[in-house]
N, C-alpha and C positions, 0 to 999 in steps of 0.2 A: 504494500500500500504506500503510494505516493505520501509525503506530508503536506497538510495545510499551508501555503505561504504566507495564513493570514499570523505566522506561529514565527516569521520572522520580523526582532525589531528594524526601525530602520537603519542604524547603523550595519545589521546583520545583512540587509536588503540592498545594502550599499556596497558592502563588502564583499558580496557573493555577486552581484554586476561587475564590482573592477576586477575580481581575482579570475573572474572567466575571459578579461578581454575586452569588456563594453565600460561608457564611459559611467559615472556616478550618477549621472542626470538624468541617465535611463531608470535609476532605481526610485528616484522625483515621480518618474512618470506613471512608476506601476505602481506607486504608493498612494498618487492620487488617486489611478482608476479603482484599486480597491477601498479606500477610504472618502474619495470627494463624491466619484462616479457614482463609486457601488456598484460595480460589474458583479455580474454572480459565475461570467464563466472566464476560465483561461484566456479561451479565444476573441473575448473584447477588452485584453488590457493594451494600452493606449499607447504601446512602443514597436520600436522597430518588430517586425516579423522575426529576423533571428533572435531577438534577445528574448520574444515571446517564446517561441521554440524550444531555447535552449533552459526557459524555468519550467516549460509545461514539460520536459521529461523529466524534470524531478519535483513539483510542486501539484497540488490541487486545490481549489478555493473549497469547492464543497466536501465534505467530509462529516457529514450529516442529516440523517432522513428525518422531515419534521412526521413523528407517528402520531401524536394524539392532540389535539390543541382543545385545551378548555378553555369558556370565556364567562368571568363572572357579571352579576349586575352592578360593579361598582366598577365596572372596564379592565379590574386585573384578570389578566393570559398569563394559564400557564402553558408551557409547550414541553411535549414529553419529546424528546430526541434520541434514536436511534443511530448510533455512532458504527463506523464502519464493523466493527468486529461482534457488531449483534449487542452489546449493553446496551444500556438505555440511560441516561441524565435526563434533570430537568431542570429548567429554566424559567423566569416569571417576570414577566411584564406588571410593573403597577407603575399606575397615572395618576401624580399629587397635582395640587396646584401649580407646584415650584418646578413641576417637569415630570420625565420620565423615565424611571429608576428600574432599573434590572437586575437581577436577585443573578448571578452563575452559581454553577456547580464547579468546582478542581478534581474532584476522585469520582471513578467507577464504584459507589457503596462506602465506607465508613468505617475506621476500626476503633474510633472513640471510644465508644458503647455508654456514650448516656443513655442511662438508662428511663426517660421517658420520649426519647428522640424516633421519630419515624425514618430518619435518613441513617440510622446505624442497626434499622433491621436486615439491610442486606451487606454483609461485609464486603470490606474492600476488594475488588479485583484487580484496581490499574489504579495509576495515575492519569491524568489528563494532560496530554501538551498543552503548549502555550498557545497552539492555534487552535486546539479543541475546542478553547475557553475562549479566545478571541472570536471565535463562530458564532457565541451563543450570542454575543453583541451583536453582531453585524444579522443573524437570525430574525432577532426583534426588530435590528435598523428595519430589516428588507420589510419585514411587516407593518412598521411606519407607515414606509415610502409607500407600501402599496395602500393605505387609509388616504392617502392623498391629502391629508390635514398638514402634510408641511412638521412634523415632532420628528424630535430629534431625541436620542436616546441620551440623558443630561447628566445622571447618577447613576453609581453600578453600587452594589453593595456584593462581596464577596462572602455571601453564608447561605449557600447551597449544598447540596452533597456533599461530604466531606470536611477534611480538616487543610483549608490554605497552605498552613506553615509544615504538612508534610508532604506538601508539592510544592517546595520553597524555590527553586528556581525556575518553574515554570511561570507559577503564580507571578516572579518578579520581571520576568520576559511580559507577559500578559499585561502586567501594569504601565509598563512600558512603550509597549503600541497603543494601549487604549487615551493615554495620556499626552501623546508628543502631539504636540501646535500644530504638525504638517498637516496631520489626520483626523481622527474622530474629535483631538482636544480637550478632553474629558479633563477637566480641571481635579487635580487631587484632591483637593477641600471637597469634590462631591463623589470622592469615591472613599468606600470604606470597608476594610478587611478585618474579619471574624475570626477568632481564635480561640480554641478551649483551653487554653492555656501551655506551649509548649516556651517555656522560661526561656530555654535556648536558642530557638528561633525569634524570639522577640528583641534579645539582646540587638539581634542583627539587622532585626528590620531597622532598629534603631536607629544602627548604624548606616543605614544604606538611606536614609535621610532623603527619601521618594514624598514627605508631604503627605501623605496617604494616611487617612486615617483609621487608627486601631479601636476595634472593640474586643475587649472578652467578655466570655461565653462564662461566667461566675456562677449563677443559679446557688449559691449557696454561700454563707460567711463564715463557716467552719469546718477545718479537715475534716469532723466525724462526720458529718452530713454531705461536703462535698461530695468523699471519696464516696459515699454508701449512693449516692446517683450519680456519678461522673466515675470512671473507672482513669480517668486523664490524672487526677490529684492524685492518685499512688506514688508515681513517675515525678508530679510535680506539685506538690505540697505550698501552701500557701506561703508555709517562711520562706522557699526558692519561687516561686512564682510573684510575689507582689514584689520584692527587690527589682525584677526585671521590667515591673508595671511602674515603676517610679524612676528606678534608670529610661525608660521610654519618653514619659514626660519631661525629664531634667535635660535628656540629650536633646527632643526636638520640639521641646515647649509647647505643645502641642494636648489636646486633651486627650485626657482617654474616656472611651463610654464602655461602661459596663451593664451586659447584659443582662437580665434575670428574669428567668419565667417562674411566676407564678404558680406552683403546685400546692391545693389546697390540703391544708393539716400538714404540710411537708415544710414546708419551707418559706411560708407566709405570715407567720407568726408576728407578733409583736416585740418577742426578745430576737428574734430573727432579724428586724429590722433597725435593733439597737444594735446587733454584732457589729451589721454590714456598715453603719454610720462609724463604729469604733476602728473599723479594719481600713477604710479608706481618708480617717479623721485629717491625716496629714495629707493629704494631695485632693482633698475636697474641694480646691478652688480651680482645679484643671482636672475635676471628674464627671460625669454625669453617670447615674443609673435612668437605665431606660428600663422600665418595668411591661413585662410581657403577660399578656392574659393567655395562658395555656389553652393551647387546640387538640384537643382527647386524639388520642390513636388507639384506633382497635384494637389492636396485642398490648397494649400497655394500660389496663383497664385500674389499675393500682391507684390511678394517679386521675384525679378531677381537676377542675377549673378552679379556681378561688373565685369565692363568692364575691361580687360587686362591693359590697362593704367593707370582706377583709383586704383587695386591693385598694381602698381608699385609706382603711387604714393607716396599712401601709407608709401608701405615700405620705400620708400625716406625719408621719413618725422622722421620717427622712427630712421634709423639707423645715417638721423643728429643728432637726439638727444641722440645717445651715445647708444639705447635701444637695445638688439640682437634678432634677428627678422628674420624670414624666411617665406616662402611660402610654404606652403605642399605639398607634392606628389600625385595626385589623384593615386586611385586605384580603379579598377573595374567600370568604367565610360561608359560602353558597357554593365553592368548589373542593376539593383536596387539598385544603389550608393549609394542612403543614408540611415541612419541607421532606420532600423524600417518599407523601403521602400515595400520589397518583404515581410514581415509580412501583413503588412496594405493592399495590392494588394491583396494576399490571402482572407483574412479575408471579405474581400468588395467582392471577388467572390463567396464566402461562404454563403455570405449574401443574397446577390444575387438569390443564388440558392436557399435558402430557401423560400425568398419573392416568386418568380418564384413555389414552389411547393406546397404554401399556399393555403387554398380554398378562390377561386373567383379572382383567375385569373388565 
């Protein structure tokens, strides 16, 4: 299988034009056609014929069959994708005010194992390339462009399938093309990368000082509770985990948001929300909790919503303590809300049908 070209940055696209013989400017011209144009095949990028030639024997745009497209009534699309080697990712279109923000996937399934997560009932099989991930943008663009409304795809948020920071150089390739001026331009301040906490790779995102901003994936303000639903805090413990959450802010002053969904009688409590105020007390002026209203998954029936009251609670509690804090917006709550949901549904029909066409029954 050929690779995506949308998987090389431009310098890479640059470098792979001079080192074959052609000038720099031809790698200008195919950057455009993929990112201003929006070509969706080989044969309409906008350069000479040999230098087309010579990237369609090693390159492919598509690399992607769209299989199932749900649309909800508050305009979020999901789109289920069929990746060349038979897996499946998904992807999600949601439409704010402020634009239009795309949720990717980085991994074929998951090997976190949070434990009320619908995206780590199928474990991991692959990594995703960086054109993988770049597709699932230019997917949504193409679907824009064909509404005919003139949107441009404005925000990505990086918390789909999988865990980012253990597709750490793909993920940073991927940042890469989606953010450079020449292209799609996606400003860093409106893109933002998900993590469950892998302390060692945060050091580095640190350092690699992309502007990009970080959220973790916390759901809990102490070990015994992390670990007992995150299987991630074994490996990364919150004494080695927050040092790296405060090295991140110090290196590039920048906030951090952290995550936290809501699991009722679990993790919503009222001493629950004095921990997290205590845990975050010193870097509270460059933190935000964004507070998540849990979206039930069938296998993981253990685990409810929190009631409207105990999420107001909550937030009560936090904003006495000085902490800036909000409740998130659902989207798409009329389709397979949560992330990894309409994969795993798939997948278990799939399965289904094969047990079903097995001999001996």
């Amino acid at each position: 299988m050929k690779s995506s070209i949308y998987g090389l940055t431009f310098d890479q696209l640059t470098n792979e034009c001079t080192e074959a013989g052609y000038g720099a400017f031809h790698a200008r011209q195919v950057w455009d056609s993929l990112y201003i144009d929006r070509v969706k095949s080989m044969d309409d990028l906008n350069v000479r014929d040999e230098v087309r030639d010579y990237l369609t024997e090693k390159y492919v745009i598509s690399t992607q069959e769209l299989f199932v497209k749900q649309e909800a009534g508050d305009g979020t699309v999901k789109f289920l994708l069929k990746l060349h080697d038979g897996h499946y990712i998904e992807t999600v279109l949601m439409r704010h005010k402020y634009g239009r923000s795309v949720c990717v996937t980085t991994q074929v399934g998951c090997n976190i194992g949070c434990s009320f997560c619908a995206s780590g009932l199928l474990k991991k099989t692959r990594d995703l390339t960086a054109g993988e991930v770049v597709e699932q943008i230019m997917t949504v663009q193409h679907f824009l462009d064909e509404e005919g409304e003139g949107d441009r795809v404005s925000h990505i948020v990086v918390m789909g399938i999988g865990e980012p920071f253990d597709n750490f150089d793909n993920l940073v390739d991927f940042l890469l093309v989606v953010k450079d001026e020449r292209g799609l331009a996606i400003a860093p301040r409106k893109i933002n990368v998900s993590t469950s906490g892998l302390a060692d790779k945060i050091y580095k995102f640190a350092d690699l000082d992309l502007r990009i901003n970080l959220a973790l994936s916390l759901h809990a303000p102490n070990d015994e509770l992390r670990t007992r639903i995150m299987k991630i805090n074994r490996a990364f413990p919150l004494d080695k985990l927050m040092p790296s959450i405060r090295y991140y802010v110090e290196k590039t002053n920048k906030r951090i948001t952290f995550e936290y969904i809501l699991l009722s009688k679990v993790n919503d409590l009222p001493e629950h929300a004095e921990e997290l105020a205590d845990l975050i007390e010193d870097i509270k002026d460059k933190s935000y909790v964004n507070l998540i209203p849990y979206n039930p998954v069938n296998e993981h029936i253990q685990y409810e919503r929190s009631t409207p009251e105990d999420i107001m609670a909550f937030y009560d509690i936090l904003k006495k303590r000085g902490v800036n804090t909000g409740v998130r917006l659902e989207h798409g709550t009329d389709i397979d809300a949560a992330c990894g949901q309409l994969r795993s549904k798939h997948m278990n029909v799939e399965g289904a049908k094969k047990k079903m066409a097995s001999p001996g029954n």
